[in-house]
SEDO-280166 format. One record per residue: chain; x, y, z of N, C-alpha, C in turn. Coordinates in steps of 0.001 Angstrom, whole numbers, plus 500000, padded with zeros to 6 digits. Layout:
+-------+--------+--------+--------+--------+--------+--------+--------+--------+--------+
| kette |    n_x |    n_y |    n_z |   ca_x |   ca_y |   ca_z |    c_x |    c_y |    c_z |
+-------+--------+--------+--------+--------+--------+--------+--------+--------+--------+
|     A |      X |      Y |      Z |      X |      Y |      Z |      X |      Y |      Z |
...
+-------+--------+--------+--------+--------+--------+--------+--------+--------+--------+
//
This chain:
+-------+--------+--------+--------+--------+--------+--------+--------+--------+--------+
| kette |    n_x |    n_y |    n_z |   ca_x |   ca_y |   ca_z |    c_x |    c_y |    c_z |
+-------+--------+--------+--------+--------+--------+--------+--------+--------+--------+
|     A | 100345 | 535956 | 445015 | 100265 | 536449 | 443658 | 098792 | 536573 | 443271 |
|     A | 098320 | 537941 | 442832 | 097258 | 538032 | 442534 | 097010 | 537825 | 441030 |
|     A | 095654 | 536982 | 440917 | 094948 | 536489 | 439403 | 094209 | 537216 | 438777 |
|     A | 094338 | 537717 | 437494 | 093160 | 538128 | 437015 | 092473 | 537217 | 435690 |
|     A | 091320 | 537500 | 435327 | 090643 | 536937 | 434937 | 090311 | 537623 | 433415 |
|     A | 091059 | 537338 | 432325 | 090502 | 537981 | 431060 | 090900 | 537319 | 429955 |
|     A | 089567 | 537688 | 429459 | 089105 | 536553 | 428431 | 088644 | 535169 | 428658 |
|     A | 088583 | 534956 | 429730 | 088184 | 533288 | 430379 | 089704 | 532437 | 430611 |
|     A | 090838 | 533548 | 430723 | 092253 | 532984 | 431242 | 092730 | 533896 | 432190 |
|     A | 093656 | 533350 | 433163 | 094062 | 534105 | 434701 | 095187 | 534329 | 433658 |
|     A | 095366 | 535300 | 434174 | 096855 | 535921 | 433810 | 097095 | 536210 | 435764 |
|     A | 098610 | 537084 | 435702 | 099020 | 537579 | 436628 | 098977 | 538493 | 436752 |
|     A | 098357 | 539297 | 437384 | 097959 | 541269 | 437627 | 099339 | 541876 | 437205 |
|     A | 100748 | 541148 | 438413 | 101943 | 541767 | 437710 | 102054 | 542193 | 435977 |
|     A | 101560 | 540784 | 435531 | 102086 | 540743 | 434102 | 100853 | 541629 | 433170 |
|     A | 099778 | 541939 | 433522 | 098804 | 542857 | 433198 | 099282 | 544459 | 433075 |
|     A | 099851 | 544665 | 434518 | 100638 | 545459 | 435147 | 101915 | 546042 | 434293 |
|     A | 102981 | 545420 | 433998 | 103962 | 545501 | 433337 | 103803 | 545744 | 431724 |
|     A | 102697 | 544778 | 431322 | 102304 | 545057 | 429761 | 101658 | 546443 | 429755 |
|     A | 100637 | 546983 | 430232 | 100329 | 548810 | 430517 | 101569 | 549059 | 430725 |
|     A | 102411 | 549282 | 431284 | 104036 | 550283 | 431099 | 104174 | 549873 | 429755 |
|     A | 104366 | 548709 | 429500 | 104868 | 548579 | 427843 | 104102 | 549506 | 427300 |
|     A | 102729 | 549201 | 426816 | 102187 | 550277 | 426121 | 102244 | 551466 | 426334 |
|     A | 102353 | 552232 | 427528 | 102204 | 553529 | 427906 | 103643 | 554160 | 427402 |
|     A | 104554 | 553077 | 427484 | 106686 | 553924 | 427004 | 106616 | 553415 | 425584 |
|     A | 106041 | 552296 | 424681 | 105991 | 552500 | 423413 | 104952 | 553181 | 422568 |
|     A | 104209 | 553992 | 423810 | 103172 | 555015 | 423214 | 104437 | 556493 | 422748 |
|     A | 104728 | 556581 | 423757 | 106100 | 557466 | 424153 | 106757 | 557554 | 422779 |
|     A | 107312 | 556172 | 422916 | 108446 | 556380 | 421959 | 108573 | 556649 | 420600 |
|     A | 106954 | 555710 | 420298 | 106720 | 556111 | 418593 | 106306 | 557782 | 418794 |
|     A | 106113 | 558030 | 419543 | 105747 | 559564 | 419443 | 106875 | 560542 | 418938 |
|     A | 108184 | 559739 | 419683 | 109961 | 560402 | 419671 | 110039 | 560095 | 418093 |
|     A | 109528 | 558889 | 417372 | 110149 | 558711 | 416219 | 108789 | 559003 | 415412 |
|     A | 107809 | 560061 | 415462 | 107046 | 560633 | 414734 | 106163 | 559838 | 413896 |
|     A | 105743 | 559202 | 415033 | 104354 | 557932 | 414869 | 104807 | 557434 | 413695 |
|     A | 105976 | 556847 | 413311 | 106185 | 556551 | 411494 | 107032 | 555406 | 411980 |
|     A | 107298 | 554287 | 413008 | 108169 | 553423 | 413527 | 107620 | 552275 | 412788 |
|     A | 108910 | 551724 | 412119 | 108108 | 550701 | 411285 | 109133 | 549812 | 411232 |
|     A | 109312 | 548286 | 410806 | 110600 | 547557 | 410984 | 111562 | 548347 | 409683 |
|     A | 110511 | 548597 | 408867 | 111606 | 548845 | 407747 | 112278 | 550140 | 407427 |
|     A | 111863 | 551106 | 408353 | 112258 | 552338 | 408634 | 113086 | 552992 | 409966 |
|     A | 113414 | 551481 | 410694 | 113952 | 552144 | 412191 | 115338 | 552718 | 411986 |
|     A | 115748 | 552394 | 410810 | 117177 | 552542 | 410509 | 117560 | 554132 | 410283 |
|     A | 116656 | 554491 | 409368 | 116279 | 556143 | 409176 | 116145 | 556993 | 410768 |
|     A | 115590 | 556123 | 411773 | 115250 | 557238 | 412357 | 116693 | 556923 | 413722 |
|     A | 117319 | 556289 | 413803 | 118264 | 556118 | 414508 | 118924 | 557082 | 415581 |
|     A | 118968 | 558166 | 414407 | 119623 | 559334 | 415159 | 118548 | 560375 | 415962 |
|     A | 117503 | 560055 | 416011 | 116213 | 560609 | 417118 | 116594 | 559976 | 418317 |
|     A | 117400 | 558778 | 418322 | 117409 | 558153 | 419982 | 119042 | 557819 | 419765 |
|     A | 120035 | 557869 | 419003 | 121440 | 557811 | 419337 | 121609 | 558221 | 420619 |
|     A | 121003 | 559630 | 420998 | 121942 | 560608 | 422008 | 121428 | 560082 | 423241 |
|     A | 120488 | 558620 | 423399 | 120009 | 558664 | 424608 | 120719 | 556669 | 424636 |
|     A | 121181 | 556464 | 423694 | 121976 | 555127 | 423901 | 122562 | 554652 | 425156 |
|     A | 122064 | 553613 | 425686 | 122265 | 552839 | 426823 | 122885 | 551762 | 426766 |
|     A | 124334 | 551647 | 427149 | 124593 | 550052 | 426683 | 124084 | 548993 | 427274 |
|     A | 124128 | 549465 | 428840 | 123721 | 548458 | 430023 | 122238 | 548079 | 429674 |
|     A | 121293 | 548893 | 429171 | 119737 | 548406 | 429355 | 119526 | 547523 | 427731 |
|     A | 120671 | 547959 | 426778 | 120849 | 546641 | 425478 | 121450 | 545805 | 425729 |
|     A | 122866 | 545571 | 426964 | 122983 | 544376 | 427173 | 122385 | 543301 | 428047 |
|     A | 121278 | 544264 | 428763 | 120067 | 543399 | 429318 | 118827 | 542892 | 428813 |
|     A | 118893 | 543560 | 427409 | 117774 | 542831 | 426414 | 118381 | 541511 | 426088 |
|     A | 119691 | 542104 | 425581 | 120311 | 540663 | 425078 | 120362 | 539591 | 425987 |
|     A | 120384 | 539859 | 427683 | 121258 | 538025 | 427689 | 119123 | 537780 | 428113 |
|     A | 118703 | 538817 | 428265 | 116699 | 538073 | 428416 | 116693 | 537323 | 426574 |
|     A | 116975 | 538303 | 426158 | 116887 | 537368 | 424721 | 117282 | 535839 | 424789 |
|     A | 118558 | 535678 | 424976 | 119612 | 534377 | 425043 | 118645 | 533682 | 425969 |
|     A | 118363 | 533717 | 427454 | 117662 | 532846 | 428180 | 116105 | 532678 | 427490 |
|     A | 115222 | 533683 | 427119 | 114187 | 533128 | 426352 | 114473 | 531451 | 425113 |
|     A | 115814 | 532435 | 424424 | 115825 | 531178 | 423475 | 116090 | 529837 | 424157 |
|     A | 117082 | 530114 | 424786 | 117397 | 528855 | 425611 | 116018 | 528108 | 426421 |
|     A | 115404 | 529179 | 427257 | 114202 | 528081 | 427708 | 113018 | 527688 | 426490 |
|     A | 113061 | 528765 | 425300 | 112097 | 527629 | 424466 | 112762 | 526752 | 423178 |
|     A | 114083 | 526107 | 423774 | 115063 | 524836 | 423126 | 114401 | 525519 | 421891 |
|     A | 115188 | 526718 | 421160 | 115301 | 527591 | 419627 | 116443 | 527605 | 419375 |
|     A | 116548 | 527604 | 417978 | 118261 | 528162 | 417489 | 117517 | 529862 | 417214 |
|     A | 118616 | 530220 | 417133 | 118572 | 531822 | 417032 | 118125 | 531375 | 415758 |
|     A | 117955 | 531167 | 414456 | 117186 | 531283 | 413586 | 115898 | 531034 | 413613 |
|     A | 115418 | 530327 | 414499 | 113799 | 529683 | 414339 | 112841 | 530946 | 415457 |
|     A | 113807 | 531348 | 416313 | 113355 | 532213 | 417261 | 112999 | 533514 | 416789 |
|     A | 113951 | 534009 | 415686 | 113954 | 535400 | 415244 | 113431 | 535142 | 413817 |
|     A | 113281 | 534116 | 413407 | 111587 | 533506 | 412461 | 110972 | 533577 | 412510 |
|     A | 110652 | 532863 | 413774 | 109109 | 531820 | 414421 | 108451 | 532740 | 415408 |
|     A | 109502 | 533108 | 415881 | 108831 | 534137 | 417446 | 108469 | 535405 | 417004 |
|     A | 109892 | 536098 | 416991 | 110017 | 537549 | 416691 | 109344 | 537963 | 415166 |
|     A | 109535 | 537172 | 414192 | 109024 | 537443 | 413262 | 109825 | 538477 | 412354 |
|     A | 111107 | 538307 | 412262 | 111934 | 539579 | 411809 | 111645 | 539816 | 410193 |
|     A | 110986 | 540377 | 409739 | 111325 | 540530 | 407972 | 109522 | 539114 | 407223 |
|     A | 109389 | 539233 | 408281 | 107957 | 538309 | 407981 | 107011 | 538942 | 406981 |
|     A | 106662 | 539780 | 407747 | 105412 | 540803 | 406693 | 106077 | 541592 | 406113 |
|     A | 107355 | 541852 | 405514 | 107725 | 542697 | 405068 | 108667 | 542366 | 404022 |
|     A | 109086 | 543189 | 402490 | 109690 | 542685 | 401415 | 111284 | 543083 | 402028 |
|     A | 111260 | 543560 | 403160 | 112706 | 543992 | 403885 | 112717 | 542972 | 404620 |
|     A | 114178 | 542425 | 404006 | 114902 | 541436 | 404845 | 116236 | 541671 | 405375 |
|     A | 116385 | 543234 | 405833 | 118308 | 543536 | 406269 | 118166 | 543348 | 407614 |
|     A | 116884 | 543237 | 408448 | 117054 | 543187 | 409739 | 117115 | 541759 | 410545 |
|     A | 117082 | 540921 | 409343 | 117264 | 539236 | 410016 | 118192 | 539202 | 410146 |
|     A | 119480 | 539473 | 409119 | 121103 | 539166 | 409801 | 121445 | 539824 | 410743 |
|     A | 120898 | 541114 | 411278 | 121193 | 542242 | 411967 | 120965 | 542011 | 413633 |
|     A | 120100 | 540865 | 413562 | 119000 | 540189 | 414621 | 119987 | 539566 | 415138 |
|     A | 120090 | 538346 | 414206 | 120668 | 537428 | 414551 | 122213 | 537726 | 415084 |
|     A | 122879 | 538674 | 414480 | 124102 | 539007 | 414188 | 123930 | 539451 | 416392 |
|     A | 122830 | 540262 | 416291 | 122776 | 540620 | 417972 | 122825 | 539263 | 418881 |
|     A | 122184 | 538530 | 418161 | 121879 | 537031 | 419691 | 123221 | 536505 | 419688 |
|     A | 124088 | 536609 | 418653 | 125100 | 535407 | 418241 | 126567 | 536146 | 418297 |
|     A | 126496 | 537418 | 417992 | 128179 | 538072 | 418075 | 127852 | 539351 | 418245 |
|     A | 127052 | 539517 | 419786 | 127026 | 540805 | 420353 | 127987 | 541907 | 420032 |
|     A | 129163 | 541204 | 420393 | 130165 | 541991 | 420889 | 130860 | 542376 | 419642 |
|     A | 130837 | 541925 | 418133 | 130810 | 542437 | 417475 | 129869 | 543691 | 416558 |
|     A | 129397 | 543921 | 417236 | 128250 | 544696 | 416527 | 128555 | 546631 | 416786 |
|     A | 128517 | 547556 | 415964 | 129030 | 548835 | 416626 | 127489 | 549580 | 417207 |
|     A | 127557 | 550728 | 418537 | 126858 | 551131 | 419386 | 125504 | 551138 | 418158 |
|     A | 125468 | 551629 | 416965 | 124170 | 551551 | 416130 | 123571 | 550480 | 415845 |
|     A | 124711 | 549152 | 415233 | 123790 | 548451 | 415171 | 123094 | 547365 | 416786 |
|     A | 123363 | 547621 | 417074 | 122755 | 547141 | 418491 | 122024 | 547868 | 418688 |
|     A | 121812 | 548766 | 418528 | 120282 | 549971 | 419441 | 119732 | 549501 | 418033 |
|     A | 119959 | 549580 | 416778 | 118813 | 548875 | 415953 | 118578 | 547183 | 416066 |
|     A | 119514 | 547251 | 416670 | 118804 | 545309 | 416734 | 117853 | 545475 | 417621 |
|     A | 118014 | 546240 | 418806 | 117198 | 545961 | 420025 | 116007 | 546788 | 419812 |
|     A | 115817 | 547676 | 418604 | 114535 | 548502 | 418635 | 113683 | 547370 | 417662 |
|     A | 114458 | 546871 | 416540 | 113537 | 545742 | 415836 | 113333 | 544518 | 416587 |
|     A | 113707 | 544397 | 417688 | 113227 | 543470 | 418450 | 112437 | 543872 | 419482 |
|     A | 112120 | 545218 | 420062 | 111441 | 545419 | 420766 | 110082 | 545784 | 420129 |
|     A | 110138 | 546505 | 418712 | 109107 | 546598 | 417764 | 108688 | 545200 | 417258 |
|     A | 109076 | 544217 | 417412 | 108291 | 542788 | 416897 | 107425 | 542538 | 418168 |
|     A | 107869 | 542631 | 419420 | 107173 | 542063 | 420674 | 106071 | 542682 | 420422 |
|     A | 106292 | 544043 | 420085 | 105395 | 545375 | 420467 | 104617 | 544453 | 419272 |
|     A | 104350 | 543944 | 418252 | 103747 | 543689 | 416877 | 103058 | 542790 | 417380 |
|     A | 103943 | 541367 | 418132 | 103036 | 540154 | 418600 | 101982 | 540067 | 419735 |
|     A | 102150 | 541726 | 420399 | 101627 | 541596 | 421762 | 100193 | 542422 | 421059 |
|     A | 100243 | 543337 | 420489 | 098961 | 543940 | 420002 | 098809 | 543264 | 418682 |
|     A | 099424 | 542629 | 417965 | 098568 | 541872 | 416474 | 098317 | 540269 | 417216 |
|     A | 098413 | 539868 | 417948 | 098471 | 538292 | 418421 | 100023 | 537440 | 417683 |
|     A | 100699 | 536562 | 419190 | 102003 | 535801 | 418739 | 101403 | 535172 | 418162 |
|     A | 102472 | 534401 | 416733 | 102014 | 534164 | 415899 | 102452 | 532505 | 415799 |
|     A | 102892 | 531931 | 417104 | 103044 | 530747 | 417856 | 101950 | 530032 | 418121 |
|     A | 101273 | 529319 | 417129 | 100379 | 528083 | 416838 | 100211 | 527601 | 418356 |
|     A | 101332 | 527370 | 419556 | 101146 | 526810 | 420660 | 100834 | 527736 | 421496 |
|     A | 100820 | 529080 | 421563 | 100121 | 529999 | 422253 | 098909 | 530186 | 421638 |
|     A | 098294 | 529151 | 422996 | 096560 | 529221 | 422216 | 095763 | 530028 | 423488 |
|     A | 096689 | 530940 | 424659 | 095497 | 531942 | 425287 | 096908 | 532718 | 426114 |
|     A | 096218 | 533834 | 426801 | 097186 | 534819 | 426891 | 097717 | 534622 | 428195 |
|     A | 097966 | 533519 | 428804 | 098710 | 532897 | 430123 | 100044 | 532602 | 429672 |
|     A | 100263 | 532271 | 428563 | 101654 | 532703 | 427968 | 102935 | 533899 | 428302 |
|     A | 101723 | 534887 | 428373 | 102235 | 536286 | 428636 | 103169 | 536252 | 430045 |
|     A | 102350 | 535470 | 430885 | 102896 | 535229 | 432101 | 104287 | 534662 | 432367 |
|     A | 104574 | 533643 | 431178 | 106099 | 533654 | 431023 | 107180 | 534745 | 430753 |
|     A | 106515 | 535800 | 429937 | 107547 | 537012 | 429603 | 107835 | 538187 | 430411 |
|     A | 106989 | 537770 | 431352 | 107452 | 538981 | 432738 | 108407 | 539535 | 432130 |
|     A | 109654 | 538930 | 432373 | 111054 | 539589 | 432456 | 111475 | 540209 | 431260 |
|     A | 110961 | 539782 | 429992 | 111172 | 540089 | 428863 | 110153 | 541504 | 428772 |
|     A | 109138 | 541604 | 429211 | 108637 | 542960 | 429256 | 109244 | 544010 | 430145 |
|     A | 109303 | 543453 | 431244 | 110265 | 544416 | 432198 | 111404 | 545121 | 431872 |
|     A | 112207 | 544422 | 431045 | 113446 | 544443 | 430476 | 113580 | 545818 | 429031 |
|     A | 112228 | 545507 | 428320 | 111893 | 546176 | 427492 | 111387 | 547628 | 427636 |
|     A | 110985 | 547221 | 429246 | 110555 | 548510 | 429396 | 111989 | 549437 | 430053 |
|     A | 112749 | 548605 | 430828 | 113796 | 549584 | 431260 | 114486 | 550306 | 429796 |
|     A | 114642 | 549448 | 428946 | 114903 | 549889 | 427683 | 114329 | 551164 | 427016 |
|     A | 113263 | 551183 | 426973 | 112407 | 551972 | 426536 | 112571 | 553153 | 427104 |
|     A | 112470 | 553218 | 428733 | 112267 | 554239 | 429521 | 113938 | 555366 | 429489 |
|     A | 114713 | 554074 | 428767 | 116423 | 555254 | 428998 | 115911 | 555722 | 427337 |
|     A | 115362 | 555164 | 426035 | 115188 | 556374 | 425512 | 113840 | 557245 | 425043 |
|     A | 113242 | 557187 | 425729 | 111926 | 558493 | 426021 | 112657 | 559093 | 426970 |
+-------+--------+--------+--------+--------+--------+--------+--------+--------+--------+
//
């Protein structure tokens, strides 16, 4: 496994690697939803990416979701609080139940609201990875190195709708 060296912390080239695809398919995508992608507006633009809905690459966000929470011992509330940040900076709060409603009763949810759970959750990563996580215990970016899979994942996501 090759190291790189930035900022005065090794990361993993993979995970260097994988975060450029992130940016390069959520360069993409806000482009599909007319550079205007915002938590409190993904709802509006829904029907720009309906026709490219994937169930298989949202039910692979979800169970990376479930094992994230599970390995950092979270209840789905403190995670989609603390981590994700759902409705944080914003006077819109419809996408916290909507969140949660995804980690906790998937299978209730219809084909929309799941492609909006999984775009406001892929738009928070996208928020914590270029504004800095906002996790007091992530004090350097070797962290990142844990979310491999959670970027990977995001990106197969991404790539079924660009």
């Amino acid at each position: 496994m090759k190291m790189m060296e930035i900022a005065n912390s090794n990361i993993k080239e993979s995970t260097v690697f994988i975060i450029g695809i992130f940016g390069i398919l959520w360069n993409k995508f806000e482009r599909l939803l007319g550079r205007n992608c915002r938590e409190s507006n993904i709802s509006d633009n829904l029907h720009k990416i309906m026709p490219r809905y994937n169930e298989e690459s949202i039910l692979n966000l979800h169970a990376v979701v479930l094992q994230r929470i599970a390995s950092l011992r979270q209840t789905t509330n403190d995670y989609v609080m603390n981590k994700l940040c759902v409705g944080k900076n914003t006077s819109d709060k419809t996408n916290q139940p909507l969140v949660k409603n995804f980690i906790d009763r998937y299978y209730d949810l219809t084909r929309e609201q799941k492609l909006q759970s999984a775009v406001v959750i892929t738009y928070r990563i996208r928020c914590n990875m270029f504004h800095g996580e906002k996790d007091t215990n992530a004090t350097d970016i070797t962290s990142l190195d844990n979310q491999f899979v959670l970027f990977q994942t995001i990106n197969s996501f991404l790539e079924k709708l660009v």
